[in-house]
Structure formats: structure tokens, C-alpha cells
DOBARO-136749 format. One record per residue (C-alpha): residue number from 1; residue in one letter; y, x, z. Coordinates in nm, 4 decimals. Example, Ala and Ser with C-alpha at 12.3 -4.5 7.8 and 13.67 -1.06 7.14 Angstrom:
2
num | residu | Y | X | Z
1 | A | -0.4500 | 1.2300 | 0.7800;
2 | S | -0.1060 | 1.3670 | 0.7140;
//
This chain:
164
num | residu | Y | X | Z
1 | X | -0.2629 | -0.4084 | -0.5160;
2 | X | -0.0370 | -0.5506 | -0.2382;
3 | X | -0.0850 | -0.8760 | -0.1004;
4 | X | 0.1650 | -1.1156 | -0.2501;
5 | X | 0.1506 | -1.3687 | 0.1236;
6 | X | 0.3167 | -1.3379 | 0.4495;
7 | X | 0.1044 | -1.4057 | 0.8029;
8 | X | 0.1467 | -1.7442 | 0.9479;
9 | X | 0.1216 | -1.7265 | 1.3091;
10 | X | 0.2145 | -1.9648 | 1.6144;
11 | X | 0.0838 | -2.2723 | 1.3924;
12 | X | -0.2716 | -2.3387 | 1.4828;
13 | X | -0.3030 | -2.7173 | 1.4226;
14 | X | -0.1317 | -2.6991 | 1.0920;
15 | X | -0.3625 | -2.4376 | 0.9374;
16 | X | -0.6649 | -2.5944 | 1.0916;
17 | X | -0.5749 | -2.8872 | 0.9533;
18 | X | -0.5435 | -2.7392 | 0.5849;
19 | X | -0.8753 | -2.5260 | 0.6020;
20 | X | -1.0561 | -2.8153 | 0.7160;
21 | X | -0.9373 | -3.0456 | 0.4683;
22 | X | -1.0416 | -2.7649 | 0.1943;
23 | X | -1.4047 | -2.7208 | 0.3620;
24 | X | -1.4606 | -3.0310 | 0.4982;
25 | X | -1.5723 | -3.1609 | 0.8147;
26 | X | -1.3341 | -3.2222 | 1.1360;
27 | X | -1.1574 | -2.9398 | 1.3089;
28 | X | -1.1956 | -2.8625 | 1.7100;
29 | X | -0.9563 | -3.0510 | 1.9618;
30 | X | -0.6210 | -2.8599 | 1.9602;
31 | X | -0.6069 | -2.5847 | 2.1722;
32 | X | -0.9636 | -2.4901 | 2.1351;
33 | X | -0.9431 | -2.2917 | 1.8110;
34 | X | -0.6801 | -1.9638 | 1.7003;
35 | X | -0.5710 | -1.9445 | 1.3758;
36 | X | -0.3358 | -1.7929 | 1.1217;
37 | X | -0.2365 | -1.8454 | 0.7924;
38 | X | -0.0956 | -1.7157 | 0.4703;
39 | X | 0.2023 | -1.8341 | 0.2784;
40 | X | 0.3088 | -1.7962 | -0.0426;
41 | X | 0.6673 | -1.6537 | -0.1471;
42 | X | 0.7906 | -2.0260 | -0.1764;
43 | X | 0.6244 | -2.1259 | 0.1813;
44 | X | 0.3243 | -2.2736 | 0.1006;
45 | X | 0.0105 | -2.2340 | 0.2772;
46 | X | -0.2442 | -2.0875 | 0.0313;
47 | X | -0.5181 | -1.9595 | 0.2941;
48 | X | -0.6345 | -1.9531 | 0.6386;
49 | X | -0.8412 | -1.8370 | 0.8602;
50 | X | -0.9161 | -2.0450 | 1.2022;
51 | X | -1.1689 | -1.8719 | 1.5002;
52 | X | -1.3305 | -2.1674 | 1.6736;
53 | X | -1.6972 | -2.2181 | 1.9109;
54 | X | -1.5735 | -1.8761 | 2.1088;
55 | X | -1.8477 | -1.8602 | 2.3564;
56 | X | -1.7434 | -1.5879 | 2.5578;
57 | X | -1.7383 | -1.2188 | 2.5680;
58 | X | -2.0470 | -1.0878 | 2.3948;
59 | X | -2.1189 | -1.3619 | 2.2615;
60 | X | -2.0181 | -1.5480 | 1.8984;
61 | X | -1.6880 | -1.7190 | 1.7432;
62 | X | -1.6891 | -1.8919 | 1.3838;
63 | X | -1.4801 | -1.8060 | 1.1695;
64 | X | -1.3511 | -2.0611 | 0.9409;
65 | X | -1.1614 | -1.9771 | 0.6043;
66 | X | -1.0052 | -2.1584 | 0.3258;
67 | X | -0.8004 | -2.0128 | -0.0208;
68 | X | -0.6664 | -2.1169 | -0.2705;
69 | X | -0.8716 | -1.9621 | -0.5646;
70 | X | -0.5737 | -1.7681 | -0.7869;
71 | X | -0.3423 | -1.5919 | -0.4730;
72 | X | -0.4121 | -1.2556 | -0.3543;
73 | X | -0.4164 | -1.2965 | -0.0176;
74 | X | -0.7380 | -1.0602 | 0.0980;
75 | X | -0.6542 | -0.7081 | 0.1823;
76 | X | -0.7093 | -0.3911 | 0.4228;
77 | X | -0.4192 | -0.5530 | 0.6304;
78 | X | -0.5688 | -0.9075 | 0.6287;
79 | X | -0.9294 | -0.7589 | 0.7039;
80 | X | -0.8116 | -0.5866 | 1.0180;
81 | X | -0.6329 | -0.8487 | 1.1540;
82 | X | -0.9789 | -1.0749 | 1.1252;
83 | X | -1.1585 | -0.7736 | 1.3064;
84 | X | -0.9046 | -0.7295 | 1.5363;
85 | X | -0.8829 | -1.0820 | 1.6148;
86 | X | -1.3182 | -1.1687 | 1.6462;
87 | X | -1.4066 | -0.7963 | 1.7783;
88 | X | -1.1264 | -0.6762 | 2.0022;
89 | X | -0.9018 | -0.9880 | 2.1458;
90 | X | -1.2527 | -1.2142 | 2.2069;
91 | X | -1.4475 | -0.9468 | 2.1740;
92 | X | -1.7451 | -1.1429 | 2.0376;
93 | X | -2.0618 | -0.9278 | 1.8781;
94 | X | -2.0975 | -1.1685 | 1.6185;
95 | X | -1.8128 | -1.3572 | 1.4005;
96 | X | -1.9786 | -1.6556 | 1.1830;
97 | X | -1.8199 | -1.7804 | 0.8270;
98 | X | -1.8489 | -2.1230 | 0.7339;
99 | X | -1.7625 | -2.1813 | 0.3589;
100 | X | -1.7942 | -2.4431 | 0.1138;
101 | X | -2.0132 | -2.3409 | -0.1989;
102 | X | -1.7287 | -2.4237 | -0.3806;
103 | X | -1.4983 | -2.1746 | -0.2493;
104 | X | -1.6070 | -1.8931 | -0.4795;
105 | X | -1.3499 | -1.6882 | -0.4006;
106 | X | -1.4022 | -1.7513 | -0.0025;
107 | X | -1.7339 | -1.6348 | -0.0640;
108 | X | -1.6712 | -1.3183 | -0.2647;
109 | X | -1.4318 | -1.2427 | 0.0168;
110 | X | -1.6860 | -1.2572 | 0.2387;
111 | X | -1.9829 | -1.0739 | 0.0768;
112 | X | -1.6794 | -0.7558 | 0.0247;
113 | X | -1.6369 | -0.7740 | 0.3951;
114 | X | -1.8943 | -0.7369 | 0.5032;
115 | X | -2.0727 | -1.0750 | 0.6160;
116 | X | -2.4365 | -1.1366 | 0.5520;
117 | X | -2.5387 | -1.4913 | 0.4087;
118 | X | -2.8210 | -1.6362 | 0.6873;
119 | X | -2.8047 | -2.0046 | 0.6715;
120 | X | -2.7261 | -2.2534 | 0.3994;
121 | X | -2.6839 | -2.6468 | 0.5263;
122 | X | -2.7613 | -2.8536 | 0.2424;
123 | X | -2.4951 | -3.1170 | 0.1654;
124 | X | -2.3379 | -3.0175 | 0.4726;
125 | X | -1.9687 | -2.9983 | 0.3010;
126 | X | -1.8064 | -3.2528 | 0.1091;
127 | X | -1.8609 | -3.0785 | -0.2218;
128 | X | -2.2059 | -2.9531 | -0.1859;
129 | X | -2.3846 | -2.7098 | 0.0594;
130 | X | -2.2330 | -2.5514 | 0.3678;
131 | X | -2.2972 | -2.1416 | 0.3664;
132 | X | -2.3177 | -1.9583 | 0.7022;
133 | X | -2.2145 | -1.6000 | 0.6813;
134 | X | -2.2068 | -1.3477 | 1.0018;
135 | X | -2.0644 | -1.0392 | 1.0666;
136 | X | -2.1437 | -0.8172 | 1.3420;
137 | X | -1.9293 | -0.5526 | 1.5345;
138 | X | -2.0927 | -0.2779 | 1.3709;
139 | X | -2.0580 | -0.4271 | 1.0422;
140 | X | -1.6252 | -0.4807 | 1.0942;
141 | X | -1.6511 | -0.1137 | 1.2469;
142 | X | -1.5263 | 0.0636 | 0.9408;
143 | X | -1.2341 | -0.2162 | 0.8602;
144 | X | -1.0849 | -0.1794 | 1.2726;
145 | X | -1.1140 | 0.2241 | 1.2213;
146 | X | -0.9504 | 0.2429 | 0.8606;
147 | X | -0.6451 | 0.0609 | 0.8864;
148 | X | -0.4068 | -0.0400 | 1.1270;
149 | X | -0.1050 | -0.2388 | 1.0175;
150 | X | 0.2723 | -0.1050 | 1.0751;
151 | X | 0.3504 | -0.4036 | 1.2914;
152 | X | 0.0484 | -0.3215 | 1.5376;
153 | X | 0.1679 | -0.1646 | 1.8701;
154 | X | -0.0577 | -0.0174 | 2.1251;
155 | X | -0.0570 | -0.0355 | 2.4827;
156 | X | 0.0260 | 0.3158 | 2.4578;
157 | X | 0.3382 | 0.2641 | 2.2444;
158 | X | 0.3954 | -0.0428 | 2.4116;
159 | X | 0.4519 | 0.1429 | 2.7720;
160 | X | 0.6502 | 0.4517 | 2.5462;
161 | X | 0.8608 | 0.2134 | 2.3763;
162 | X | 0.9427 | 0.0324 | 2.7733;
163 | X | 1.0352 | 0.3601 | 2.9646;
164 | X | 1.2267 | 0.4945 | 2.6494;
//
């Protein structure tokens, strides 16, 4: 089943605004976090996903996500470009999840992904316990090699596509 959202990119405080107000807690200073979000055929934000605490190359990144519970938002495409984003542009080796209790659906998301619950907070979100989920880059391996989106161009094609 296709995704029924566009990508939201280019509007980092907004969605990190909107997935913190769903999870609680208070976002990064601008400019320290990347994110994206997903609209909804009328324009509405109905998910996002914001990579904060990136502390370096090999190191870790969180990942923060929000949803709204009924929007199918989650696919291949949506998978790689979390992958792509944690493993490949910051190249991290691990990607953390932070998500409300609550957030069912977040956390089925999560668990299909991939991610491995290792730390629950208790009372550490608005709305009940905090869950920590990580992901490493072996575990996002098969999601970067399965599926590339149309839109994605290589360095390769990049450099074809210049010298025509």
C-alpha cells in the first residue's frame, strides 16, 4: 500500500516543534537538530521525524518521531530516507528512538524497523513513560540496500547528468 503523505523538507523548527509537542519535553536550539516531515493531501503535518544529540561520525544521533495514529505514512521509501539520513549523511553507528508510550503506532513502527527497546524512563513524557529504542548500522543494512527512492541521485548520476 502506497503512502498517502508527501516529504516535508527545508522546515526544521516547524516539525520539531510538532513532534515535541506530541512527545513531550523541549526540542534542541534551532539549528542543532535535522528534520523532515509528512503532510497530508490537505497540508497538514501528520508525522515527523527530527535527528538531534549527533555526536559525530561513529558515534550516535536520536531520532525523534511523532504520528498521528490513523495516516499511513511508514513505508520502504520513508524507511530509507531515515537510514539514509542516521547511517550515510551523519554516518552515526547507532540511531536512538525516543517515543511516548502512548504513541502505539510510533512504537509498532519502530519494533518493524528494526529498533531494539533498551531503556524505559519512567514518567519521563507527559503521558506516561519515555521508551528508548536503538538501531544500529547493521540492523538499517537491509532497508539502505532494498530500496532507493526515484528522486535519489548519486554522485555518479549527479556528475552524468552535469557533463550530459
Amino acid at each position: 500500500m502506497a503512502r498517502d503523505v508527501d516529504i516535508m523538507i527545508d522546515q526544521d523548527e516547524a516539525v520539531c516543534n510538532w513532534v515535541y509537542n506530541k512527545i513531550g519535553g523541549v526540542p534542541d536550539r534551532p539549528g542543532s537538530y535535522v528534520a523532515h516531515g509528512y503532510v497530508d493531501k490537505d497540508g497538514f503535518l501528520v508525522a515527523g521525524m527530527v535527528y538531534e544529540n549527533f555526536l559525530g561520525k561513529g558515534m550516535s544521533s536520536e531520532l525523534s518521531i511523532a504520528a498521528e495514529d490513523k495516516c499511513n505514512w511508514f513505508d520502504d521509501q520513508t524507511r530509507w530516507e531515515a537510514s539514509y539520513m542516521a547511517f550515510k549523511v551523519q554516518e552515526v553507528d547507532i540511531l536512538r528512538c525516543k517515543i511516548a508510550e502512548s504513541n502505539k503506532a510510533c512504537i509498532s513502527i519502530c519494533e518493524r524497523y528494526g529498533f531494539h527497546l533498551k531503556h524505559r524512563i519512567e514518567k519521563g513524557n507527559t503521558d506516561g513513560d519515555l521508551l528508548i529504542y536503538e538501531m544500529t548500522l547493521e540492523d538499517a543494512q537491509p532497508h539502505l540496500n532494498k530500496f532507493k527512492p526515484e528522486w535519489f541521485i548519486t554522485d555518479e548520476k549527479e556528475e552524468e547528468l552535469a557533463h550530459g
